[in-house]
C-alpha positions as a Python dict, from the first residue, in 0.01 Angstrom:
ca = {
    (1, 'X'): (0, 0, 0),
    (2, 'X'): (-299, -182, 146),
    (3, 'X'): (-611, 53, 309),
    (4, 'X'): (-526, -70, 649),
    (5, 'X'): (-213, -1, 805),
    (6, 'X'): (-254, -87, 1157),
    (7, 'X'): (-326, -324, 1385),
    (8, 'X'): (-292, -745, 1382),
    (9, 'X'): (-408, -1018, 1191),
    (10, 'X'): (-475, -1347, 1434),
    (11, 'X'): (-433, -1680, 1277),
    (12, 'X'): (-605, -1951, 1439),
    (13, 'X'): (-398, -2319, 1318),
    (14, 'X'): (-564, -2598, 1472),
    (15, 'X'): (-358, -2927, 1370),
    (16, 'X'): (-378, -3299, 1438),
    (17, 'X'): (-167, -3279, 1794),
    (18, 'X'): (-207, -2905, 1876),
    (19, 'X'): (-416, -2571, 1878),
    (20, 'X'): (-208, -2280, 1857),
    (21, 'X'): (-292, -1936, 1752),
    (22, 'X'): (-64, -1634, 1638),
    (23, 'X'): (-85, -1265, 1604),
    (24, 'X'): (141, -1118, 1294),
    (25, 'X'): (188, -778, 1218),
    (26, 'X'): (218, -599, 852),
    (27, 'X'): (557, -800, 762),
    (28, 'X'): (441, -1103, 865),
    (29, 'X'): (626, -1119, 1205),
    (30, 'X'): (496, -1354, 1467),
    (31, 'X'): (429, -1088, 1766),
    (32, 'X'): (284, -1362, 2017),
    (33, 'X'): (110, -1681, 2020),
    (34, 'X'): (-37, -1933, 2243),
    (35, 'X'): (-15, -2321, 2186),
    (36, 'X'): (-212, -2649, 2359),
    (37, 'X'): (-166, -2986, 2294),
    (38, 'X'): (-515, -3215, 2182),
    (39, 'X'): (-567, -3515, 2325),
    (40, 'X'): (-592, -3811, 2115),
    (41, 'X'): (-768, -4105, 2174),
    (42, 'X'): (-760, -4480, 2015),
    (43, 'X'): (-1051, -4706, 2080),
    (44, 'X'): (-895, -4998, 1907),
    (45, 'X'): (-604, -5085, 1688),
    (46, 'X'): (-602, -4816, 1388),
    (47, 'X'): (-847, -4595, 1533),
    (48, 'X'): (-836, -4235, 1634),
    (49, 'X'): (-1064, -3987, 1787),
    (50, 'X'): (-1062, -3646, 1954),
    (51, 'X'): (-1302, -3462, 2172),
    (52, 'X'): (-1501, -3156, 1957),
    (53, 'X'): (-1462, -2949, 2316),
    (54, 'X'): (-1081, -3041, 2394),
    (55, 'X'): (-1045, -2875, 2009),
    (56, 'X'): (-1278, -2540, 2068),
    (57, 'X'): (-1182, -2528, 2420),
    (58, 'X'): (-780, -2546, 2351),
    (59, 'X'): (-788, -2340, 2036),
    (60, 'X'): (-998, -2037, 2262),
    (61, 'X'): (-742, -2091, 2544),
    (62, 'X'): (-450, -2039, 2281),
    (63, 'X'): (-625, -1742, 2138),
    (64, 'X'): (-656, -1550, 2409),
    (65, 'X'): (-327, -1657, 2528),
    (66, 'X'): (-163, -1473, 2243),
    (67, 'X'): (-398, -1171, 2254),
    (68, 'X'): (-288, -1117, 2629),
    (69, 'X'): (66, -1211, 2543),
    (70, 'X'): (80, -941, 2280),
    (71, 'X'): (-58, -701, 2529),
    (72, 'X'): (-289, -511, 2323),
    (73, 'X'): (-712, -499, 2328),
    (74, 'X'): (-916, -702, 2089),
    (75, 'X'): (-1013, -406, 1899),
    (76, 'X'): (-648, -367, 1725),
    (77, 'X'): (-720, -735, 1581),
    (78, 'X'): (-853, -678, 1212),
    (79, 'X'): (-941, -1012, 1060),
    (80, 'X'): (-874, -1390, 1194),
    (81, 'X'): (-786, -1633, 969),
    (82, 'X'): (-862, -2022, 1006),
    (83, 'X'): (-633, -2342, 895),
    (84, 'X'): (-696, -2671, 1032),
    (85, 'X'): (-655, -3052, 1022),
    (86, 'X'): (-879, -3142, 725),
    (87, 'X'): (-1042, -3451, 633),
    (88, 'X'): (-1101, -3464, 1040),
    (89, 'X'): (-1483, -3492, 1111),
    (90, 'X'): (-1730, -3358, 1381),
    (91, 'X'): (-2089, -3376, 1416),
    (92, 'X'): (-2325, -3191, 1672),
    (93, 'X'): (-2647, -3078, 1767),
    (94, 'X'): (-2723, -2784, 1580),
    (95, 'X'): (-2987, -2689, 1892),
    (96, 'X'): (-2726, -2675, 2186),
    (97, 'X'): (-2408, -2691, 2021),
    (98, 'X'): (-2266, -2964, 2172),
    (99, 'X'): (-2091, -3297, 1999),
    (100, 'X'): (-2291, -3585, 1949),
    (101, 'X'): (-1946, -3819, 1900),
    (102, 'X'): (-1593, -3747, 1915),
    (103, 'X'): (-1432, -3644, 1645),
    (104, 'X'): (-1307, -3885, 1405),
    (105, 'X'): (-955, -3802, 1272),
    (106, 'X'): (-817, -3796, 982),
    (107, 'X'): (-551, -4055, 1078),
    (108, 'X'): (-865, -4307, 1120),
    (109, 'X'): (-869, -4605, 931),
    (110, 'X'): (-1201, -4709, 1062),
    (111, 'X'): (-1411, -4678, 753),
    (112, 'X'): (-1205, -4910, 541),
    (113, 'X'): (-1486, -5126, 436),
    (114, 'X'): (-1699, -4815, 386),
    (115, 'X'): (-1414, -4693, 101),
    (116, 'X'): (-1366, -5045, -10),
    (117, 'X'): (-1737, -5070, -164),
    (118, 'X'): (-1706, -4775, -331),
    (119, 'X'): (-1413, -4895, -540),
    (120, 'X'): (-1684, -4945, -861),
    (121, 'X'): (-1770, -4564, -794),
    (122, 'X'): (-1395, -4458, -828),
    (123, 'X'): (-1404, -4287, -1188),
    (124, 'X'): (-1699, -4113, -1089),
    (125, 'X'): (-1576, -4017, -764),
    (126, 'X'): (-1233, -3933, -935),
    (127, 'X'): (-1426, -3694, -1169),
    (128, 'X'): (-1610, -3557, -953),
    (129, 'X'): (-1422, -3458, -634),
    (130, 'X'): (-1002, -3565, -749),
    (131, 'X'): (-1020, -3798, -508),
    (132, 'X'): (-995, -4147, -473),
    (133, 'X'): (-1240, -4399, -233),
    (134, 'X'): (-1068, -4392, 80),
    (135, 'X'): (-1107, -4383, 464),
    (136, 'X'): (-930, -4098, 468),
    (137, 'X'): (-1191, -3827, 343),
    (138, 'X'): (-1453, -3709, 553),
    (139, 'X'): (-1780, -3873, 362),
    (140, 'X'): (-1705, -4242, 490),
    (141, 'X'): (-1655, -4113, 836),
    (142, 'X'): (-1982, -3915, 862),
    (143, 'X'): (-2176, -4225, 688),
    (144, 'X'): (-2001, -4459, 955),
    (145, 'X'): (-2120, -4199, 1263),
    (146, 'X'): (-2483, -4210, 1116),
    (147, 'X'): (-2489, -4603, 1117),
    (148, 'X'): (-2337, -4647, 1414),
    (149, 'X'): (-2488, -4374, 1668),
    (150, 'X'): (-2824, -4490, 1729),
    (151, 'X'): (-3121, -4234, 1659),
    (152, 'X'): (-2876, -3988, 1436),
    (153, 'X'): (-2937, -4035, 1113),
    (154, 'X'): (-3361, -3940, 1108),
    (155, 'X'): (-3209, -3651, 1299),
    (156, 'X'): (-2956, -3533, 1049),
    (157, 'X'): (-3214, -3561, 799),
    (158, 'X'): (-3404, -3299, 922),
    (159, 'X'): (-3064, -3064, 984),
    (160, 'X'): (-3101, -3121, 1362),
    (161, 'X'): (-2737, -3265, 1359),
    (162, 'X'): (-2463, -3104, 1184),
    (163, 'X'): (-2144, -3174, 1022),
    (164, 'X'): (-1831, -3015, 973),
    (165, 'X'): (-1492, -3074, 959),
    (166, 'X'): (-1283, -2882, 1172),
    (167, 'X'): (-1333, -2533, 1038),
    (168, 'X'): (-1688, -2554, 1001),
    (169, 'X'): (-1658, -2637, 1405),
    (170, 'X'): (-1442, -2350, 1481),
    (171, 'X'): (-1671, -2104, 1247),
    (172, 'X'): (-1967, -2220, 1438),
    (173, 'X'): (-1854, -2191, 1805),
    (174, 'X'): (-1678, -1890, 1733),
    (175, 'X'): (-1978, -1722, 1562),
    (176, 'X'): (-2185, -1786, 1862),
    (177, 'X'): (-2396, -2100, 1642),
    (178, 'X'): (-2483, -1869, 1381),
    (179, 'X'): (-2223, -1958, 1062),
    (180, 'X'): (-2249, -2286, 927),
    (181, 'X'): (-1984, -2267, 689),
    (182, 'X'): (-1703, -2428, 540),
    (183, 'X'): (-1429, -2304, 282),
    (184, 'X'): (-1382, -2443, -69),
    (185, 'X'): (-1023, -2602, -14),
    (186, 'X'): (-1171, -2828, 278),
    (187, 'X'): (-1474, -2915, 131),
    (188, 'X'): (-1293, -3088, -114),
    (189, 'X'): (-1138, -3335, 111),
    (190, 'X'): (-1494, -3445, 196),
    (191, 'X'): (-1556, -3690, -114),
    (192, 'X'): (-1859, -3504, -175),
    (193, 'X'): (-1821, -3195, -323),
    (194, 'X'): (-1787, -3100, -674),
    (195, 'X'): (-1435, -2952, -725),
    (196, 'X'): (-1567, -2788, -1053),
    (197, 'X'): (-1897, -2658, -955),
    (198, 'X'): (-1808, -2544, -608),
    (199, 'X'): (-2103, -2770, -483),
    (200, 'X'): (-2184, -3055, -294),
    (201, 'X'): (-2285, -3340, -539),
    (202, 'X'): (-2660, -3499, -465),
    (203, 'X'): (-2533, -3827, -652),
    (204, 'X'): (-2245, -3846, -410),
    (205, 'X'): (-2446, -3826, -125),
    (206, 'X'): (-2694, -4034, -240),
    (207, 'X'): (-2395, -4298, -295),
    (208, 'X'): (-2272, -4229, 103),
    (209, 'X'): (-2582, -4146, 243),
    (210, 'X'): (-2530, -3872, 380),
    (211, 'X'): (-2815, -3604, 444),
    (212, 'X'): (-2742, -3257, 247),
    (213, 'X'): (-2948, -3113, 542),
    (214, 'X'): (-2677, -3133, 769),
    (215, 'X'): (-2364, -2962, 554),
    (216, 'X'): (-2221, -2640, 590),
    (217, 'X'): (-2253, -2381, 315),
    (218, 'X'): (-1914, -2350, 86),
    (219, 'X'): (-1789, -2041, 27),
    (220, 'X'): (-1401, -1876, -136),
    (221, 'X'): (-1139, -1903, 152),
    (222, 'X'): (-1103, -1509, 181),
    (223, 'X'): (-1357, -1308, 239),
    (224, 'X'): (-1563, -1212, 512),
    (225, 'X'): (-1738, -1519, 643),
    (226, 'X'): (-1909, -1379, 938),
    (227, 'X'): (-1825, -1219, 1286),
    (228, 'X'): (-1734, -1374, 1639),
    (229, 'X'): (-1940, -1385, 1935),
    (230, 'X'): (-1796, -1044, 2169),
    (231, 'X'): (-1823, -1240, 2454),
    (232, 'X'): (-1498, -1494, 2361),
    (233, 'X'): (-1258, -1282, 2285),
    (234, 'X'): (-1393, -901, 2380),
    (235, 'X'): (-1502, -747, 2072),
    (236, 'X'): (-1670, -863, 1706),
    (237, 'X'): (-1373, -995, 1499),
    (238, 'X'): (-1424, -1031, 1124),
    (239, 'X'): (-1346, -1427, 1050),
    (240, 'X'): (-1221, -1365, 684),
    (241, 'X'): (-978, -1619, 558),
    (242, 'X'): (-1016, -2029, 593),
    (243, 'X'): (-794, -2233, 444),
    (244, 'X'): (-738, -2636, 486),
    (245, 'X'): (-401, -2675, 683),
    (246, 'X'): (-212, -2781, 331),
    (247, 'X'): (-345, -2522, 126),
    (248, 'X'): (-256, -2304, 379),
    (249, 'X'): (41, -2390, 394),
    (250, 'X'): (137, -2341, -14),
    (251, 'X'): (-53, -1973, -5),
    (252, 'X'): (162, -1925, 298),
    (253, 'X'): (521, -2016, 71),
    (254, 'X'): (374, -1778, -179),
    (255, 'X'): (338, -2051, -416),
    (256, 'X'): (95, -1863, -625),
    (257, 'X'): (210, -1944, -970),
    (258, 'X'): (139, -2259, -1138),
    (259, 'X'): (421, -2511, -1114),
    (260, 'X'): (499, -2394, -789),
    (261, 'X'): (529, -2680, -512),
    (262, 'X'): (598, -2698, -145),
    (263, 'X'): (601, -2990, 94),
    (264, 'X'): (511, -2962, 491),
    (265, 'X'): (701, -3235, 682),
    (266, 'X'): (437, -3302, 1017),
    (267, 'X'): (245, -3559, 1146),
    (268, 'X'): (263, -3673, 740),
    (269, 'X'): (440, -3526, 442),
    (270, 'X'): (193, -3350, 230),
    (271, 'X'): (312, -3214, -136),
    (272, 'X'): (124, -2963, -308),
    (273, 'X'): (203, -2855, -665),
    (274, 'X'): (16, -2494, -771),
    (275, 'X'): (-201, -2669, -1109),
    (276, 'X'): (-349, -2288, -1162),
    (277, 'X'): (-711, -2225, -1304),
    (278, 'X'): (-816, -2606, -1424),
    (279, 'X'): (-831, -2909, -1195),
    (280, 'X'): (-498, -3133, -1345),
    (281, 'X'): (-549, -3490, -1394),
    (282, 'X'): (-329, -3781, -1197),
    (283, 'X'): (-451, -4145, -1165),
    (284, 'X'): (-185, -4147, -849),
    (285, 'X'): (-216, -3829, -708),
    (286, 'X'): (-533, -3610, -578),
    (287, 'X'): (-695, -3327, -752),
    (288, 'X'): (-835, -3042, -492),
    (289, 'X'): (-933, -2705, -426),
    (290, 'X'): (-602, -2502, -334),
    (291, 'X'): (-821, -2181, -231),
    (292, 'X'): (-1103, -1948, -426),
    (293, 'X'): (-980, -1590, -394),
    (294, 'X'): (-1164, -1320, -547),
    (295, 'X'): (-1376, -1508, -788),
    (296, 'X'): (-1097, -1705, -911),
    (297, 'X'): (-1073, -2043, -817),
    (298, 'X'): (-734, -2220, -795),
    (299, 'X'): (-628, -2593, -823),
    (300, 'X'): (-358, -2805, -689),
    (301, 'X'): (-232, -3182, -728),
    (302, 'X'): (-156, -3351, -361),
    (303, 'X'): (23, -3600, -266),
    (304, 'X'): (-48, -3711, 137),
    (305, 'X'): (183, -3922, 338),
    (306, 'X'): (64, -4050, 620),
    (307, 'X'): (356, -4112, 843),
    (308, 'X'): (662, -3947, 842),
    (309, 'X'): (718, -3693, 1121),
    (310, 'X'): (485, -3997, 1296),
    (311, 'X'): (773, -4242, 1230),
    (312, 'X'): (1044, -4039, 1392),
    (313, 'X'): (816, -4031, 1741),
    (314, 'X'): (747, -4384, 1666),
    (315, 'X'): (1126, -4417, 1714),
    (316, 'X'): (1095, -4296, 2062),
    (317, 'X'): (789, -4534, 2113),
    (318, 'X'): (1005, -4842, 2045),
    (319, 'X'): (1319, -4719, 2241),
    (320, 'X'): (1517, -4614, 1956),
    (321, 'X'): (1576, -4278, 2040),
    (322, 'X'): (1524, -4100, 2406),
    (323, 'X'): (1420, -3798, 2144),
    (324, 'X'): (1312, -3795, 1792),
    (325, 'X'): (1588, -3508, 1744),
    (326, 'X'): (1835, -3765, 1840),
    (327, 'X'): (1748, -3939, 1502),
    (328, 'X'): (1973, -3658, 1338),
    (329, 'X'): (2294, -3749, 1534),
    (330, 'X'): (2285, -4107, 1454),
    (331, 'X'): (2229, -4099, 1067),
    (332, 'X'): (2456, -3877, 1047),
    (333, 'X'): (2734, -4133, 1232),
    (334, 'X'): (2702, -4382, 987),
    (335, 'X'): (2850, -4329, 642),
    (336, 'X'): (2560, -4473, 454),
    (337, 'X'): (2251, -4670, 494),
    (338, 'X'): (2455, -5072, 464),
    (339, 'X'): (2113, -5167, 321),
    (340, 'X'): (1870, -5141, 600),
    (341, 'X'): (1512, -4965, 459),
    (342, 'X'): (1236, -4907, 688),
    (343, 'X'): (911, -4816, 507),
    (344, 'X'): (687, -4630, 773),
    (345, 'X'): (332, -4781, 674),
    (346, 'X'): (213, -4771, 1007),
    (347, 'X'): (-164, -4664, 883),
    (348, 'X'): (-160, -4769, 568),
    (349, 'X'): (51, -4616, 232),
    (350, 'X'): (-136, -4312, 79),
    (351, 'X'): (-36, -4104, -236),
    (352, 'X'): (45, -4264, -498),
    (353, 'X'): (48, -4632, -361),
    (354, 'X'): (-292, -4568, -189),
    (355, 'X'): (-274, -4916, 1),
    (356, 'X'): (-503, -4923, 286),
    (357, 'X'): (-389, -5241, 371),
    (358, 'X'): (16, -5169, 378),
    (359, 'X'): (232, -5225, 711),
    (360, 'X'): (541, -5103, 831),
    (361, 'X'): (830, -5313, 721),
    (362, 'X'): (1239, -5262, 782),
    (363, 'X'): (1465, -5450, 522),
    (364, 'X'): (1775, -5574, 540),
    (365, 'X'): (1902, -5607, 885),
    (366, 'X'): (2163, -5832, 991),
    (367, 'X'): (2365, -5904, 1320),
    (368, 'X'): (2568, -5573, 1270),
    (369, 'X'): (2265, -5368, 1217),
    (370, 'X'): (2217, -5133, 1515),
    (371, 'X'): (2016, -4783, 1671),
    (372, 'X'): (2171, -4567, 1413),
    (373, 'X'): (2092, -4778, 1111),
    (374, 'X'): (1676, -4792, 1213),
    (375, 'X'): (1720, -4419, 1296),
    (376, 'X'): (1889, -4326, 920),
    (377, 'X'): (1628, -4538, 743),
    (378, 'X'): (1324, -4366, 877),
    (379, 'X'): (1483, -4015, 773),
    (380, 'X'): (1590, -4158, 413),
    (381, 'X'): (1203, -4309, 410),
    (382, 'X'): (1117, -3942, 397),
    (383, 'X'): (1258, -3842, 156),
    (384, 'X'): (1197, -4109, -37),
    (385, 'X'): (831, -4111, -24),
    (386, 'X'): (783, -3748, -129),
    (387, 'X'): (1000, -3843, -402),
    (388, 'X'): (757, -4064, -495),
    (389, 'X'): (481, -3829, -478),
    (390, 'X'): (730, -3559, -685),
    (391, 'X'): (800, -3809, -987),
    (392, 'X'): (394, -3852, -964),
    (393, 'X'): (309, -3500, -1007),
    (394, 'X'): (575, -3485, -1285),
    (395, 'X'): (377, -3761, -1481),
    (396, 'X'): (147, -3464, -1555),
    (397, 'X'): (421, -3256, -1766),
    (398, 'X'): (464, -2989, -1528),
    (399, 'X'): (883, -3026, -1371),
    (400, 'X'): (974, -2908, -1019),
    (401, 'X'): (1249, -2652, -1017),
    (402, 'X'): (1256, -2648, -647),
    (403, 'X'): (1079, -2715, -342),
    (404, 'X'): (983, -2491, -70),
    (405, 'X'): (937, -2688, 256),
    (406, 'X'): (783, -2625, 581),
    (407, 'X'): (701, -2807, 928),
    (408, 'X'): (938, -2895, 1201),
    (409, 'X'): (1185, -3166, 1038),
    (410, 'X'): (1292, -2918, 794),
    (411, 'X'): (1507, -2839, 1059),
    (412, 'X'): (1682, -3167, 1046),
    (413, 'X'): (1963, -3062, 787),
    (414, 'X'): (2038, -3424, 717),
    (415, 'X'): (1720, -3492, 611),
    (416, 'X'): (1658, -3131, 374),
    (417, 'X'): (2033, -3225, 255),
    (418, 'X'): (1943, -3609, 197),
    (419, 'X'): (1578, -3501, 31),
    (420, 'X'): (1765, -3295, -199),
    (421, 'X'): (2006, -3510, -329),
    (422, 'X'): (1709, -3800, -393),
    (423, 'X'): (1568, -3566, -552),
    (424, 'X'): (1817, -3402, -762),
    (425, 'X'): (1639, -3079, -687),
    (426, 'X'): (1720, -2746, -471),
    (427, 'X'): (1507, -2769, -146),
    (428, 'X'): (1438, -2415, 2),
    (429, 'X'): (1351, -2309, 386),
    (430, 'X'): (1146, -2029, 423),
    (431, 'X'): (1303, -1763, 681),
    (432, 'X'): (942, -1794, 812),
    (433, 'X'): (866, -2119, 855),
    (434, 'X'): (486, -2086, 1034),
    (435, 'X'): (395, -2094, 660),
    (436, 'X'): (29, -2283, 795),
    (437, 'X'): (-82, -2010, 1016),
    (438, 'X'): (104, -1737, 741),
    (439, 'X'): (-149, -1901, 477),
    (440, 'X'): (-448, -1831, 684),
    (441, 'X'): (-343, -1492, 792),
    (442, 'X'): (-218, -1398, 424),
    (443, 'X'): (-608, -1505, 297),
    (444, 'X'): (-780, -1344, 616),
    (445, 'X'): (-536, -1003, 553),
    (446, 'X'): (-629, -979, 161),
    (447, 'X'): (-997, -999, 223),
    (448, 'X'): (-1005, -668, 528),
    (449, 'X'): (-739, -496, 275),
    (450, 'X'): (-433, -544, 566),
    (451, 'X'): (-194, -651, 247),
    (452, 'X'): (-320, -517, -92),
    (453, 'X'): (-220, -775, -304),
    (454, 'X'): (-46, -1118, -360),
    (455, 'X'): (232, -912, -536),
    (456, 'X'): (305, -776, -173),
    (457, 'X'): (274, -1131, 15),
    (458, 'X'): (569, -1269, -271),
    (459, 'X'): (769, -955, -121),
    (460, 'X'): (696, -1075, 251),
    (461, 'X'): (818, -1445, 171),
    (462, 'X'): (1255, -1476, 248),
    (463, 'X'): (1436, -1772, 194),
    (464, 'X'): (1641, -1896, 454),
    (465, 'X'): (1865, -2168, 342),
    (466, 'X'): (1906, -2360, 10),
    (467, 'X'): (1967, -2709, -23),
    (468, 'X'): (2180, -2773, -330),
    (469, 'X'): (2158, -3172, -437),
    (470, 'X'): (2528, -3284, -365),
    (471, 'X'): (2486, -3656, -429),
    (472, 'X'): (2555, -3870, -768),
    (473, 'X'): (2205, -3922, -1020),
    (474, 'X'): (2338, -4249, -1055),
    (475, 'X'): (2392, -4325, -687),
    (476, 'X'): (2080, -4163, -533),
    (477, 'X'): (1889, -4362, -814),
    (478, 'X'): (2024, -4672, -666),
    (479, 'X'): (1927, -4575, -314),
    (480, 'X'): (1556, -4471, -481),
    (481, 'X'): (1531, -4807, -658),
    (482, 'X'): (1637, -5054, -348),
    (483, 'X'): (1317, -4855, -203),
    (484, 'X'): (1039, -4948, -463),
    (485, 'X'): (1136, -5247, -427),
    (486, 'X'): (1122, -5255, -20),
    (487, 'X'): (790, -5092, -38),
    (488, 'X'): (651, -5381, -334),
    (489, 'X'): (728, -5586, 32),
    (490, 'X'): (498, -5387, 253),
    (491, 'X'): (199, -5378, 37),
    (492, 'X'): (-174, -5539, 119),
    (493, 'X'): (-27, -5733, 433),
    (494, 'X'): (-294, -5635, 651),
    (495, 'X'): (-561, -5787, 425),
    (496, 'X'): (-778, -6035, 550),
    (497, 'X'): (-632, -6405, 379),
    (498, 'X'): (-273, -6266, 428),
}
């Protein structure tokens, strides 16, 4: 029985398209929460950027949102716990607090060219960080702010300008300016921290040029990381759990044990596969930091997909679908796929094709080919691609007995039936499926002594449905094989010569 019985654990989850914050009792039980969409914004073609305030400033409106929606004081609120977008990166003024450029997201392809010339550095960067050179990670993105915002860079030298990604933000303006901090799990989406020896790496930085005067201080992802400013939400709060949205998100299935793997279905399909106490090795896949907890450091190998969920509301951009939940009803009209593949490479493929340069293609359409057919083959794309990240983490000798999924298409049963049966595996829904903000309250209760143990968080965790594969090896290997071959189509046709 844990030491503190009472009161609420708030978990702050700031993602790519919303901030949204929820208060959960002892068994886990969502009790109220408060939610506001981010603004995005896109310069120019395969750029995107958000405003630092729109995130603090919608993230403390959704906070206090849920506090008064719970109707109970501040004071019954014993620990807040952080998860956030990751690799997204913001850099301010460490004098007045404010932003000294938007936000760079994620999502951004804008530092191509900056990831490109560190292709000779990959091994190193490989060893070093699991990683691979790409505009992805934060690194490129801060080196591209410093060359491109006039006056910055003697600035950041000096630790006048700061960086963070978005937890180190939220830490800082919820502190009151006086945490710079960020959690092991996202500093090792930065390309610039040493997965191994918890520290940021002076030969990487050298490489990106980018100042160590200006990073946040890593630290385990629950414990006590400091205390927020009384005047934002009423009282001192211990922050004392940050977690990286996907890492989150496998703490929050209760995917403790090595082996263990769950996939979030968002924005992007991100895999995680619990690797246990040593980093595991994939040329395809990444290597990070799933969360230090109580001296212990643990690893996981990830597999990111950068548009899936995107795909479906890119159906509704292109008049497909009124609503992406319409998808559902017209794959399920049509008896199979009659050959039409759509791979969703709208920014570029990412784990394990990792091909910058990659662009949406659909396959096999002909004069019968309607609505329904475009609709079915972004769903099957789906599940397709995190079979390809699956059979990449398998490479490694560890096999999948299940996986535990999470994010708002798992409620698209044709989809969790159709992932399944490609890949010959039992997909489970949590009864809970906020397993994000779960993660971060699960590492911010451990660390005040709410729960007492992971033993009791495996208790917490319910399934709600299974997913049983239903389909023929031989057939769904036919499906998964017409695939590779549509996405061998779609690769490097952005490059410049193409």
């Amino acid at each position: 029985m844990s030491k503190t019985c009472g009161g609420y654990i708030l978990a702050l989850d700031e993602g790519t398209t919303s901030a949204r914050a929820l208060l959960l009792n002892r068994e886990a039980e969502v009790i109220s929460q408060g939610q506001f969409k981010i603004k995005q914004f896109y310069p120019f073609p395969g750029w995107v950027e958000q405003d630092p305030r729109d995130i603090w400033g919608t993230q403390l409106r959704a906070a206090r949102k849920a506090i008064k929606g719970a109707k109970i004081t501040p004071s019954e609120i014993v620990g807040i716990g952080i998860t956030n977008q990751r690799e997204t990166t913001i850099l301010w003024d460490r004098e007045t607090g404010e932003p000294v450029h938007n936000a760079i997201v994620w999502q951004c392809r804008r530092t191509a060219e900056i990831a490109d010339a560190l292709k000779p550095q990959a091994a190193l960067i490989k060893e070093r960080t699991g990683l691979v050179p790409d505009s992805y990670f934060s690194g490129p993105k801060i080196r591209w702010i410093l060359d491109n915002a006039p006056g910055l860079r003697p600035r950041a030298e000096k630790g006048d300008v700061l960086f963070g990604t978005v937890d180190s933000w939220l830490i800082w303006k919820l502190t009151g300016g006086r945490v710079h901090a960020i959690d092991y799990s996202n500093a090792s989406r930065t390309m610039l921290f040493d997965i191994r020896k918890l520290r940021w790496d002076a030969e990487l930085l050298g490489l990106l040029g980018v100042p160590e005067a200006m990073l946040p201080e890593p630290c385990p992802s629950s414990g006590i990381i400091g205390y927020t400013d009384t005047r934002l939400l009423g009282t001192s709060i211990p922050i004392a759990g940050v977690l990286g949205d996907q890492q989150a998100a496998l703490f929050g299935q209760a995917a403790f044990e090595a082996g263990a793997a769950k996939c979030t279905y968002g924005t992007g399909n991100f895999m995680l596969m619990n690797t246990g106490a040593k980093p595991a090795r994939s040329d395809r896949l990444l290597t990070t930091v799933a969360w230090g907890i109580g001296g212990e450091t643990t690893y996981a190998l990830e597999g990111s997909v950068f548009v899936t969920g995107a795909a479906v509301e890119w159906l509704k951009t292109a008049g497909i679908v009124r609503n992406p939940r319409d998808a559902e009803t017209l794959a399920t009209g049509l008896g199979g796929n009659d050959g039409v593949y759509f791979v969703p490479a709208l920014t570029g493929l990412g784990a394990p094709h990792w091909d910058q340069y990659s662009r949406g293609t659909i396959l096999g359409l002909t004069r019968g080919t309607g609505r329904a057919h475009i609709a079915r083959a972004t769903l099957e794309a789906i599940a397709y691609l995190t079979r390809d990240v699956s059979e990449a983490m398998e490479e490694g000798g560890m096999k999948l007995s299940e996986l535990r999924v999470d994010g708002g298409a798992t409620r698209n049963d044709f989809l969790m039936q159709f992932q399944a049966d490609v890949l010959g595996k039992r997909v489970v829904r949590p009864a809970n499926t906020e397993t994000t903000a779960l993660g971060a309250a699960f590492s911010a209760g451990l660390a005040v002594d709410y729960w007492s143990n992971r033993g009791e968080l495996v208790k917490i965790w319910q399934a709600e449905r299974v997913y049983e594969p239903a389909m023929r090896k031989a057939d769904s290997d036919t499906l998964y094989a017409r695939w590779r071959e549509a996405v061998t189509r779609s690769l490097g046709w952005a490059k410049t010569g193409n």
